[in-house]
C-alpha positions as CSV (number, residue, x, y, z in Angstrom):
1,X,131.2,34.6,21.5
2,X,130.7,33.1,17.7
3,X,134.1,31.3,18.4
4,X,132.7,29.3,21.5
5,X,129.6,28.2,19.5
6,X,131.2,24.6,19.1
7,X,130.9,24.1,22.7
8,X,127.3,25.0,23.1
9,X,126.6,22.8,19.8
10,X,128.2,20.0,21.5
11,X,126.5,20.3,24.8
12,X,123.1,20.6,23.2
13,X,123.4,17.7,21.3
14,X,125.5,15.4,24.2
15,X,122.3,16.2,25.8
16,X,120.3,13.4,24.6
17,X,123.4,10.9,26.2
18,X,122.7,12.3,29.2
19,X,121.8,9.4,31.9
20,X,119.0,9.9,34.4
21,X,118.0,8.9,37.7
22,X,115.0,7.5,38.6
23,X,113.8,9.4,42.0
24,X,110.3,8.3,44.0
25,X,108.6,8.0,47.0
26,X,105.6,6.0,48.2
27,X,102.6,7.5,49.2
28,X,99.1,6.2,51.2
29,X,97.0,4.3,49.7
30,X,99.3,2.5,47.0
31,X,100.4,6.2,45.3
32,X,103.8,7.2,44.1
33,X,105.3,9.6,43.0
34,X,108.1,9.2,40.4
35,X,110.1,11.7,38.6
36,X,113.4,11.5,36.2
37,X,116.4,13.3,37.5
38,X,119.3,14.2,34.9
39,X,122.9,13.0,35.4
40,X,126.2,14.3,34.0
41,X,127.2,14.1,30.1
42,X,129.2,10.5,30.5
43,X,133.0,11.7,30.0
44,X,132.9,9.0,27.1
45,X,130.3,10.5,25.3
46,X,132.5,13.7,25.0
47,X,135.5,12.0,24.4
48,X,133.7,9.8,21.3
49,X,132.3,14.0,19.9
50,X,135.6,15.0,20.4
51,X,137.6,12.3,18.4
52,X,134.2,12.5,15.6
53,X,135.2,16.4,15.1
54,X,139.0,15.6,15.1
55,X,139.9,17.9,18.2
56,X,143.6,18.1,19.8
57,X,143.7,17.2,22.8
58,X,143.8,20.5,24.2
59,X,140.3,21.0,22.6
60,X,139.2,18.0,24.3
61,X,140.4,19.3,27.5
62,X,138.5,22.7,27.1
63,X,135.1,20.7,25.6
64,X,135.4,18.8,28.9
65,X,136.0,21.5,31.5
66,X,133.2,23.3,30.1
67,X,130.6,21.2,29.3
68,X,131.2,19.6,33.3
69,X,131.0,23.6,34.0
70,X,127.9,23.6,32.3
71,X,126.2,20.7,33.7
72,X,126.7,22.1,37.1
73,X,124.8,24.7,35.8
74,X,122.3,23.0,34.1
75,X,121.6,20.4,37.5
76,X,121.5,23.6,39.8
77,X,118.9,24.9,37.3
78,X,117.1,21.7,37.4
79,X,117.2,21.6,41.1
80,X,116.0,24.8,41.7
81,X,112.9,23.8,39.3
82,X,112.1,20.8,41.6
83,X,112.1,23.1,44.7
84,X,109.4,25.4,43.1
85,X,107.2,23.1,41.3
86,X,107.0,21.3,45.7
């Protein structure tokens, strides 16, 4: 939907505030194995979009609800990627 766009532009681009985790595990013979593992869009960061583009707070609202909705999907996705690359 052309109308929803702004919400897809905003993830996208809240993206590169998302935090990471750093995940590892020691192995024999001094090895490790290290990976980054992605964390939520901070709240703030969509809250600082919203108030740049001059949403209502009802906008703000929706942004919220669906970029959380989104990240869900985006962690399950990423999750299921760890599992097959094992």
């Amino acid at each position: 939907m052309p109308a929803l766009d702004w919400i897809w532009t905003a993830w996208n681009r809240l993206s590169d505030e998302r935090p990471a985790e750093i995940i590892g595990m020691a192995m024999a013979m001094g090895g490790m194995s290290i990976r980054s593992k992605p964390l939520r869009i901070p709240w703030t960061s969509v809250l600082t979009w919203s108030r740049y583009h001059g949403h209502s707070p009802d906008d703000l609202a929706f942004l919220d609800h669906c970029i959380c909705e989104m990240d869900t999907e985006y962690m399950n996705w990423w999750a299921e990627q760890q599992k097959q690359a094992a």
